[in-house]
VOBA-1610 file (N, C-alpha, C; in pm, whole numbers, padded with zeros to 5 digits, always signed):
BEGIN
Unk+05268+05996-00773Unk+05227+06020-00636Unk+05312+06135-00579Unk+05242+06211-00499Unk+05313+06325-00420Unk+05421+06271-00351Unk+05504+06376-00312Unk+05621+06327-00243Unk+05603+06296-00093Unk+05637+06153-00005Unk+05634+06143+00122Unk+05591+06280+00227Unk+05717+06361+00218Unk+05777+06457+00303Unk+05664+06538+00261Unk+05617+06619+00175Unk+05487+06689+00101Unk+05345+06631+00246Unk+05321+06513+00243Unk+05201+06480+00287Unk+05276+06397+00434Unk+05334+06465+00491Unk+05350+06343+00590Unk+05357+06449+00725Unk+05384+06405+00843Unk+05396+06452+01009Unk+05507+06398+01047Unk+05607+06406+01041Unk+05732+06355+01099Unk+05778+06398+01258Unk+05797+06303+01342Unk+05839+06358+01451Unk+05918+06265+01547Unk+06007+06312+01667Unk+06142+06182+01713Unk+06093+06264+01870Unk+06103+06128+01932Unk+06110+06172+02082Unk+06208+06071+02151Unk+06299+06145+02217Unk+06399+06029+02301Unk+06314+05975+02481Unk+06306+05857+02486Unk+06239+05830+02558Unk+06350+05730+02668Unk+06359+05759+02793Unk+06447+05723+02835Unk+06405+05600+02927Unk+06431+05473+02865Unk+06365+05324+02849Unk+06415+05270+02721Unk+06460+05151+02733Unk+06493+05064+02626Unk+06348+05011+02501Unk+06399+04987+02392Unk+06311+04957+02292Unk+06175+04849+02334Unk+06208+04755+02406Unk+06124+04661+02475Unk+06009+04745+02525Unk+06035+04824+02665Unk+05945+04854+02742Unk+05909+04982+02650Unk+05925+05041+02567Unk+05865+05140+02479Unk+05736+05013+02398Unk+05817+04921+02327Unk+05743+04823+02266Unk+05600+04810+02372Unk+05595+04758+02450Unk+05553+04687+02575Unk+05397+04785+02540Unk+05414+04933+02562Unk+05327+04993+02578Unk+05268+05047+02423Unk+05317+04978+02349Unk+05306+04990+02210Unk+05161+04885+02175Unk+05232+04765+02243Unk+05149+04619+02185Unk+05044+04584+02279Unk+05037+04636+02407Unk+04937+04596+02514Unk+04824+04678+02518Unk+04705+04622+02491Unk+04511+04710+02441Unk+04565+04809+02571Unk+04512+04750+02708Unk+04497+04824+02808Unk+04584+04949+02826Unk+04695+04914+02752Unk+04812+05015+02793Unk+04777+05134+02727Unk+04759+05081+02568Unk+04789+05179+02462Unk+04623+05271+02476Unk+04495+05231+02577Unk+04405+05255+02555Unk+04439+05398+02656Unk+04496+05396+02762Unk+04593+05501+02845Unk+04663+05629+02767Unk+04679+05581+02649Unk+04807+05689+02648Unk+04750+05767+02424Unk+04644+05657+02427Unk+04615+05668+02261Unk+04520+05797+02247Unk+04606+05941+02146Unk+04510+06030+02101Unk+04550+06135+02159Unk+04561+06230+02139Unk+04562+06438+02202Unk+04502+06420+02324Unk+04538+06475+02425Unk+04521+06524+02523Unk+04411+06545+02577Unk+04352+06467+02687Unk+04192+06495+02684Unk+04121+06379+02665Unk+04168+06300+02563Unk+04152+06189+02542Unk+04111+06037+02577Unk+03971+05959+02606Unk+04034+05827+02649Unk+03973+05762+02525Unk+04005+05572+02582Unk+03959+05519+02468Unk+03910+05395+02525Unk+03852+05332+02447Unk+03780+05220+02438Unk+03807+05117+02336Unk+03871+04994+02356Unk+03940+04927+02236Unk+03844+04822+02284Unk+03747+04818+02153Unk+03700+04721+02083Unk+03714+04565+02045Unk+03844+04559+01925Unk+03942+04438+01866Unk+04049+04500+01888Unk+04143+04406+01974Unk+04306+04485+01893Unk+04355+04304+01854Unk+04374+04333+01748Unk+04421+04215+01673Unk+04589+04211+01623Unk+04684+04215+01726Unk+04787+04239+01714Unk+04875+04171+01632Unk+04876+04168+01500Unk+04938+04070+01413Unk+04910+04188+01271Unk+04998+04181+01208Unk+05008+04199+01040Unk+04855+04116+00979Unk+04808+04246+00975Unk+04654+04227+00889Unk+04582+04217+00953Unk+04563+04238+01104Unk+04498+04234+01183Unk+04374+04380+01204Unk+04311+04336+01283Unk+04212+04452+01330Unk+04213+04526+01424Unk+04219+04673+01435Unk+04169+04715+01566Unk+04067+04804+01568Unk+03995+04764+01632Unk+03863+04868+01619Unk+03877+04957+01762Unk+03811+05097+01796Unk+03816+05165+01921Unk+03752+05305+01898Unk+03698+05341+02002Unk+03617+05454+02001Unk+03709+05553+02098Unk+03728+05624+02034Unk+03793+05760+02104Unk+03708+05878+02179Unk+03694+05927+02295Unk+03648+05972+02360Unk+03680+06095+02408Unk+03612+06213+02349Unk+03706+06346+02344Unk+03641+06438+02423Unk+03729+06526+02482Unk+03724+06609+02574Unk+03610+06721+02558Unk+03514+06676+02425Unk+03417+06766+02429Unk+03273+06681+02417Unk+03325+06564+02493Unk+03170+06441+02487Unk+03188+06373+02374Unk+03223+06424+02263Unk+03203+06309+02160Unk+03271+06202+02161Unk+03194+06105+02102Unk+03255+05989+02051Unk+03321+05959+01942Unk+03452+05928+01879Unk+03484+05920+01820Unk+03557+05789+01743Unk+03473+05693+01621Unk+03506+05581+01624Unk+03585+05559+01492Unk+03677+05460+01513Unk+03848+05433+01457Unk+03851+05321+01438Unk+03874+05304+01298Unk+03918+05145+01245Unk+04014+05170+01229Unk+04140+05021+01217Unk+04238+05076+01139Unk+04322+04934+01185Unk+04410+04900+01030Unk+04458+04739+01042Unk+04612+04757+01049Unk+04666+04662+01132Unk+04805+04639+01148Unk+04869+04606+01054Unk+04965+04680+00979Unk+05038+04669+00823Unk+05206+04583+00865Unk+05235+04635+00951Unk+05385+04599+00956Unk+05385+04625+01144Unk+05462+04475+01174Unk+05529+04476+01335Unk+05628+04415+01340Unk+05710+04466+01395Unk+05829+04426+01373Unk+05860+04419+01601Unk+05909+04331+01684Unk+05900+04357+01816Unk+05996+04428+01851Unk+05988+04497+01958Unk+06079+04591+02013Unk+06154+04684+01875Unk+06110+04706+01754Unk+06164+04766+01661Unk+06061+04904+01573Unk+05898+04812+01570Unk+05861+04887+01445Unk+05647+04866+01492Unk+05605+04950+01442Unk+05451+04893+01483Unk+05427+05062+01368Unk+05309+04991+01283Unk+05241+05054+01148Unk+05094+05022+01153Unk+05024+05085+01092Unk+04873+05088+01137Unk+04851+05163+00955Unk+04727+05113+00908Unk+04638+05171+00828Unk+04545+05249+00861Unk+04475+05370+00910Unk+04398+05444+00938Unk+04299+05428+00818Unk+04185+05344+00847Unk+04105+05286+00769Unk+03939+05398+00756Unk+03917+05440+00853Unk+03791+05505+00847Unk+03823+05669+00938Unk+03751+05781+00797Unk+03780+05889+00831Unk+03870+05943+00723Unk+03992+06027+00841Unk+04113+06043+00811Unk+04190+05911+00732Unk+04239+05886+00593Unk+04289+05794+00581Unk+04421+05823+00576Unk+04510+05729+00655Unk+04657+05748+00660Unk+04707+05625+00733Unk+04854+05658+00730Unk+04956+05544+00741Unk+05054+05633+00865Unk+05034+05563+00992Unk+05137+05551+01098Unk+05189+05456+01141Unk+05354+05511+01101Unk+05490+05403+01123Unk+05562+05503+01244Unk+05542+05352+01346Unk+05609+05429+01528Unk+05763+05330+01449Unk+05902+05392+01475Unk+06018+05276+01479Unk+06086+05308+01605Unk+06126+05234+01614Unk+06250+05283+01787Unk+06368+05271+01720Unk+06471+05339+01776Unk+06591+05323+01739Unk+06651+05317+01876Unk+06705+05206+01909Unk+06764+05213+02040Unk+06898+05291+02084Unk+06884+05416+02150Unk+07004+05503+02150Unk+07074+05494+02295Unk+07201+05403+02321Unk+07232+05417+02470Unk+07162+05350+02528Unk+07078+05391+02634Unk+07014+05283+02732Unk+06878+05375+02700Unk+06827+05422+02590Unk+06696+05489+02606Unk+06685+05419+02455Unk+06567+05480+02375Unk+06513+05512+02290Unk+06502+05607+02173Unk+06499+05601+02073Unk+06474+05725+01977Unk+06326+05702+01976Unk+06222+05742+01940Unk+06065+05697+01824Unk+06076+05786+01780Unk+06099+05716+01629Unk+06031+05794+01542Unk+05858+05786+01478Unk+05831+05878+01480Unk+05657+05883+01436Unk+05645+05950+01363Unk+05602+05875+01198Unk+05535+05949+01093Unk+05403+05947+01075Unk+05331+06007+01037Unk+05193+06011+00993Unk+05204+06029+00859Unk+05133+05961+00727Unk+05150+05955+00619Unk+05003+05968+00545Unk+04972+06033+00499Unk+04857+06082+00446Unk+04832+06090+00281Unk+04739+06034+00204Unk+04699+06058+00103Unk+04753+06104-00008Unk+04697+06248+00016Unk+04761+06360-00009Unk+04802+06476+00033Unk+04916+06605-00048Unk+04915+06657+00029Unk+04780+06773+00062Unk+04725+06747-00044Unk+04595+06880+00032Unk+04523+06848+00150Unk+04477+06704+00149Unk+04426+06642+00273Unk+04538+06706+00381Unk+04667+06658+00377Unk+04750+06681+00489Unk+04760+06804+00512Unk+04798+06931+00435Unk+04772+07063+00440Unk+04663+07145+00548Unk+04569+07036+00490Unk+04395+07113+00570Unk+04390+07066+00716Unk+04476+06957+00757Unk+04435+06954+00897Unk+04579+06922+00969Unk+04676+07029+00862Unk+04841+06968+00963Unk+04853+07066+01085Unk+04810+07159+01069Unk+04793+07202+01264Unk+04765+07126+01344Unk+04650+07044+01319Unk+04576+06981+01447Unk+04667+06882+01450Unk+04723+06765+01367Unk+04776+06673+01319Unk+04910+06711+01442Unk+04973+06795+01377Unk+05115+06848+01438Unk+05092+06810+01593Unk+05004+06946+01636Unk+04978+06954+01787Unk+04924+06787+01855Unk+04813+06777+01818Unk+04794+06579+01787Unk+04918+06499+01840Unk+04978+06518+01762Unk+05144+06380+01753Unk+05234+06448+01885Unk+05219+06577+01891Unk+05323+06572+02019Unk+05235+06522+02104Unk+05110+06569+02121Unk+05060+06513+02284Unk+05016+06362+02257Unk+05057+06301+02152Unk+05003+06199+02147Unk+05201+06118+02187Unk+05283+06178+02174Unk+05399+06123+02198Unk+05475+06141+02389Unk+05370+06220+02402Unk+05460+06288+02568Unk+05324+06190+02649Unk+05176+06161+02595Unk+05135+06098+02652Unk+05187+05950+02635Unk+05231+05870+02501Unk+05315+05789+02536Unk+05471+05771+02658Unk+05513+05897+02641Unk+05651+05869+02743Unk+05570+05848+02889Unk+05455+05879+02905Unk+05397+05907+03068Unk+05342+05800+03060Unk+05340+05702+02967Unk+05275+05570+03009Unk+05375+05443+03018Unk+05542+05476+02914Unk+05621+05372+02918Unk+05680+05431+03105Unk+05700+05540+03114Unk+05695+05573+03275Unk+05659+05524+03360Unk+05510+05561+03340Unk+05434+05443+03449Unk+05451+05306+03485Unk+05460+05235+03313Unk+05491+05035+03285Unk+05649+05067+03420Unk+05673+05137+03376Unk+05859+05100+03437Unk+05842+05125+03595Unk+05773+05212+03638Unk+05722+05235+03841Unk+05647+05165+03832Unk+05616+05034+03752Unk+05518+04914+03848Unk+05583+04792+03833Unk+05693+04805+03782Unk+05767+04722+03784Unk+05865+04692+03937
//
């Protein structure tokens, strides 16, 4: 098998909020339906079956009308620590979110893990650009959880 680093998206955002309330907006449909996908983005969650082996089904809704529909099963959760997903239909790949709790904030780390690397090659622009706005729209939603508190 190709090497990880070869086929993968690696990326760390310090998020200033403890591992919990990062978690929080990790594990909750409504939340994650807010903040899930590039910019432009909404969604529609289907199943979220929050458990190891579980289901989530959801249609992604993109800034150019289309619909865009997403399976994909919960591999590994670990609370306030770790949340992994199988990207089941489409794109097939493996995203592992971990927190590392730094101080009174957060690390996440977010890999995207892909196939191979030619698959990953052919669409790591979009992928790249993808994961940041898919990570700054997470910080604007553990934001929000924390001003309604």
């Amino acid at each position: 098998m190709e090497p990880i680093e070869e086929r993968s998206d690696s990326r760390r955002k310090f998020l200033s909020a403890n591992p919990a309330k990062v978690f929080a907006a990790l594990s909750d449909p409504s939340r994650i339906a807010r903040w899930w996908g590039p910019a432009g983005f909404t969604n529609t969650i289907h199943k979220f079956e929050f458990t190891p082996g579980g289901s989530w089904v959801l249609t992604m809704h993109g800034p150019d009308g289309k619909n865009y529909p997403n399976e994909s099963r919960f591999t590994r959760i670990v609370v306030d620590q770790l949340f992994e997903i199988e990207h089941l239909d489409g794109h097939h790949f493996t995203l592992t979110i971990e927190l590392d709790r730094q101080g009174e904030g957060t690390e996440v780390r977010w890999c995207q893990t892909f196939d191979t690397v030619e698959h990953y090659k052919r669409i790591s622009e979009f992928v790249a650009a993808a994961n940041d706005q898919n990570l700054e729209r997470l910080a604007a939603e553990v934001q929000r959880g924390m001003s309604a508190v």
